[in-house]
C-alpha positions in Angstrom: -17.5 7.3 -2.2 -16.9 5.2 0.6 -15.9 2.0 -1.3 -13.3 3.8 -3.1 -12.1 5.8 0.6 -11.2 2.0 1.6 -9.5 1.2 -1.2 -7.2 4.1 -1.1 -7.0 3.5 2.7 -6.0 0.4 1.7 -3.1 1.2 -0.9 -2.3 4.0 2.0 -1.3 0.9 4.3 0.4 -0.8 1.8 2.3 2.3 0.5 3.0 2.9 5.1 4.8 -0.7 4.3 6.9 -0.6 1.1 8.4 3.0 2.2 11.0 1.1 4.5 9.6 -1.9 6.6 8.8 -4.3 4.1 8.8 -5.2 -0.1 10.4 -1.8 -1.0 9.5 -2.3 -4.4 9.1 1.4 -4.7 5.5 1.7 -5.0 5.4 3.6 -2.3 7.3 6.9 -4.1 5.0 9.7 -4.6 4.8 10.2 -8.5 3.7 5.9 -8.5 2.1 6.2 -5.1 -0.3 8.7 -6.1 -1.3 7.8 -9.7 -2.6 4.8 -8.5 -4.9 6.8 -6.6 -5.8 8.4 -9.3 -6.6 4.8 -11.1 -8.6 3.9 -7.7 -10.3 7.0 -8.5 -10.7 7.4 -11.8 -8.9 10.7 -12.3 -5.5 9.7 -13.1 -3.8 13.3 -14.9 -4.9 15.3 -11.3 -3.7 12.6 -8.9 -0.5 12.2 -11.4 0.1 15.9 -11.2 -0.3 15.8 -7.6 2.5 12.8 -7.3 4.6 14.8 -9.7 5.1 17.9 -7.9 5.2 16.0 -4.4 7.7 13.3 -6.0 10.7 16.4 -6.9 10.4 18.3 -3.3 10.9 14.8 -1.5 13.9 13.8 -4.2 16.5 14.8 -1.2 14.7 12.3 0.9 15.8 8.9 1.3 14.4 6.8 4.2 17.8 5.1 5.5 18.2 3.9 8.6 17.0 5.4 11.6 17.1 9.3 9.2 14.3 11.4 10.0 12.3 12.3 7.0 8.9 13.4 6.4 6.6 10.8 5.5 5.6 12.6 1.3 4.6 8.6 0.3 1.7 8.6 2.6 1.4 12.1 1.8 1.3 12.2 -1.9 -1.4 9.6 -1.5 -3.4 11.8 0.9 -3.0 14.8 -1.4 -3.6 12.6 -4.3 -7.4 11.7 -3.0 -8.6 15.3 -1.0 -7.9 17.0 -4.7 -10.3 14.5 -6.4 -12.7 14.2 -3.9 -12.7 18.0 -3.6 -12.6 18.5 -7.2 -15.9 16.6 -7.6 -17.4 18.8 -4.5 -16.5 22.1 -5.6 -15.8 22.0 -9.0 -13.1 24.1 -8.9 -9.7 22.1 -9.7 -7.5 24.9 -9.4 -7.5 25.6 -5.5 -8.3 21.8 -5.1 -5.0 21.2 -6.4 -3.1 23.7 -5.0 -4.2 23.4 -1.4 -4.0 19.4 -1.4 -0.9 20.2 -2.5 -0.3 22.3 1.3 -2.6 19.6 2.5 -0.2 16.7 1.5 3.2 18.5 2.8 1.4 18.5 6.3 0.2 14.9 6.0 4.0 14.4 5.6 5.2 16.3 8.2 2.5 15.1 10.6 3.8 11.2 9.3 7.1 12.0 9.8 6.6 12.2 14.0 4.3 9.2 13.7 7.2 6.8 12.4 9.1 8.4 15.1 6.9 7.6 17.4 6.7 4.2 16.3 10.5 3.6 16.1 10.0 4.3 19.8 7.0 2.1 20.8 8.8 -1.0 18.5 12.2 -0.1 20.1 10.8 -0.7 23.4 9.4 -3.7 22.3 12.5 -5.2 20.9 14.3 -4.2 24.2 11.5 -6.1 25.8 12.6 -9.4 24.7 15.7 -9.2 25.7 14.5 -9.8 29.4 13.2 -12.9 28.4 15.5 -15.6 29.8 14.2 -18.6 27.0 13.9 -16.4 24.0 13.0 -17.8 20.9 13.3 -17.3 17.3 9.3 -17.5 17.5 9.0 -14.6 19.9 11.5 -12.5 17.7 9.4 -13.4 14.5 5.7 -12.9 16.2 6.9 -9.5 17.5 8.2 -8.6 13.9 5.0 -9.6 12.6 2.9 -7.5 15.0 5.0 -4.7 14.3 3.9 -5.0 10.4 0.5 -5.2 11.0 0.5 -2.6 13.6 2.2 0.1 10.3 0.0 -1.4 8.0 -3.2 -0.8 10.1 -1.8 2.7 11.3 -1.0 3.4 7.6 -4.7 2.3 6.2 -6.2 4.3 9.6 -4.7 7.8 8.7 -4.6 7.8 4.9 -8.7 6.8 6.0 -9.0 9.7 8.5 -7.2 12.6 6.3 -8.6 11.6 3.6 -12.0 12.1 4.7 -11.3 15.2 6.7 -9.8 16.9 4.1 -11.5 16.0 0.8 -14.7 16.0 2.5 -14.8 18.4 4.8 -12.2 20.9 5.1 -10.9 21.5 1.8 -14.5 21.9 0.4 -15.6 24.1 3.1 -12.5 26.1 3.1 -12.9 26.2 -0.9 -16.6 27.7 -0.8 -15.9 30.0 1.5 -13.3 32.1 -0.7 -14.0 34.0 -3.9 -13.7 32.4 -7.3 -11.2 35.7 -8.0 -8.9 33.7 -5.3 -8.6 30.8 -7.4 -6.1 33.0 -9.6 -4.0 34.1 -6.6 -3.7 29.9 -5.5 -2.5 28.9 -10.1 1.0 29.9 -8.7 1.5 27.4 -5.6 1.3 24.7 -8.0 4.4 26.5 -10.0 5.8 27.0 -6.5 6.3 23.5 -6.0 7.7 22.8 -9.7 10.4 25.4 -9.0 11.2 24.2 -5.4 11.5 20.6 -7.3 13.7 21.4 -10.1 15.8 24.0 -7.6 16.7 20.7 -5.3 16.9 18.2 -8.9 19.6 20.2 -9.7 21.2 20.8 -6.6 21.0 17.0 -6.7 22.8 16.7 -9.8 25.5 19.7 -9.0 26.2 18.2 -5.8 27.2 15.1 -7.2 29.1 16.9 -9.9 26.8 15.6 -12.3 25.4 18.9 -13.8 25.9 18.3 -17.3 23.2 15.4 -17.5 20.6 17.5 -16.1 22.1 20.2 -18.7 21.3 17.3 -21.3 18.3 15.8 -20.3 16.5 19.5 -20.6 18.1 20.3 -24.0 17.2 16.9 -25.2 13.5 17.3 -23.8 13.6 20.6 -25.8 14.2 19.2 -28.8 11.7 16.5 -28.4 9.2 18.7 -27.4 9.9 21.1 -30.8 10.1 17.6 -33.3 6.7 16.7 -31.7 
């Protein structure tokens, strides 16, 4: 358990890095983000699930600039890892999955006022060396550096923390303590986030007036799906 906790801690802080301060290879989106969790893991359709319905209700999101939006990378791989590990304590992969999903958007929201809070403690930094009369390209580049590792770490250190506290000890407790009848009323919040996702895909695509290949895409998956 705990080998495999560090090394989704570990992708956490590399994921905290590719979402906007460095490589940006796009690892760090939810549906990629969170089925190689589920490779760490070895229960890739759960964790992909997970990163599916996480990845369309952060399609809206883009982190550009100094925007404020929620952190869903480090989030999907959060909820990604408390359904498995709470899968393999309770058994019960319904309500797993549906409240890592509730577990996941809160890790996001709760990572979205970190960054901020980092923006500010490296803003202040940055501001700092300006008041030094022979500044250097050294000092710019050691304080960039530090900044890194000081995400990274931050990003390994909470994807560690939640991880644990959720898929260890609050989900499973939480799970145990309600009636298997309840796992029927929690099958829909899983649906609940494939609606929300395909209700902001296609305000995605109308917006852009761009309708018609969303409109083709699912007639073309329908057919697919009825050859097959």
């Amino acid at each position: 358990m705990w080998l495999e906790l560090l090394a989704v801690a570990l992708w956490g802080g590399i994921v905290a890095l590719d979402t906007t301060a460095a490589f940006q290879f796009m690892v760090s989106q939810p549906i990629v983000a969170a089925s190689v969790v589920g490779l760490l893991m070895g229960n890739f359709p759960l964790a992909f699930a997970v990163g599916l319905f996480l990845q369309l209700i952060w399609l809206n999101e883009l982190p550009v600039g100094a925007a404020y939006f929620s952190e869903g990378n480090i989030g999907s791989v959060v909820a990604a890892a408390v359904a498995i590990f709470s899968v393999e304590v309770t058994g019960r992969p319904t309500s797993s999955l549906a409240l890592s999903l509730l577990f996941g958007v809160l890790t996001a929201y709760i990572g979205g006022k970190v960054v901020l809070l980092m923006r500010n403690f490296n803003g202040k930094r940055y501001h700092a060396l300006l008041t030094i009369e022979s500044l250097k390209v050294s000092h710019i580049e050691r304080a960039h550096l530090c900044s890194l590792w000081f995400l990274f770490f931050s990003g390994v250190v909470t994807t560690f923390v939640l991880i644990f506290l959720g898929g260890r000890i609050i989900l499973p407790l939480v799970i145990d303590f309600l009636p298997l009848f309840v796992d029927n009323w929690l099958a829909p919040v899983s649906s609940a986030f494939l609606g929300i996702g395909f209700a902001i895909l296609f305000y995605i695509f109308y917006s852009k007036r761009e309708w018609w290949l969303l409109l083709a895409s699912v007639v073309g998956g329908f057919i697919l799906v009825s050859l097959i």
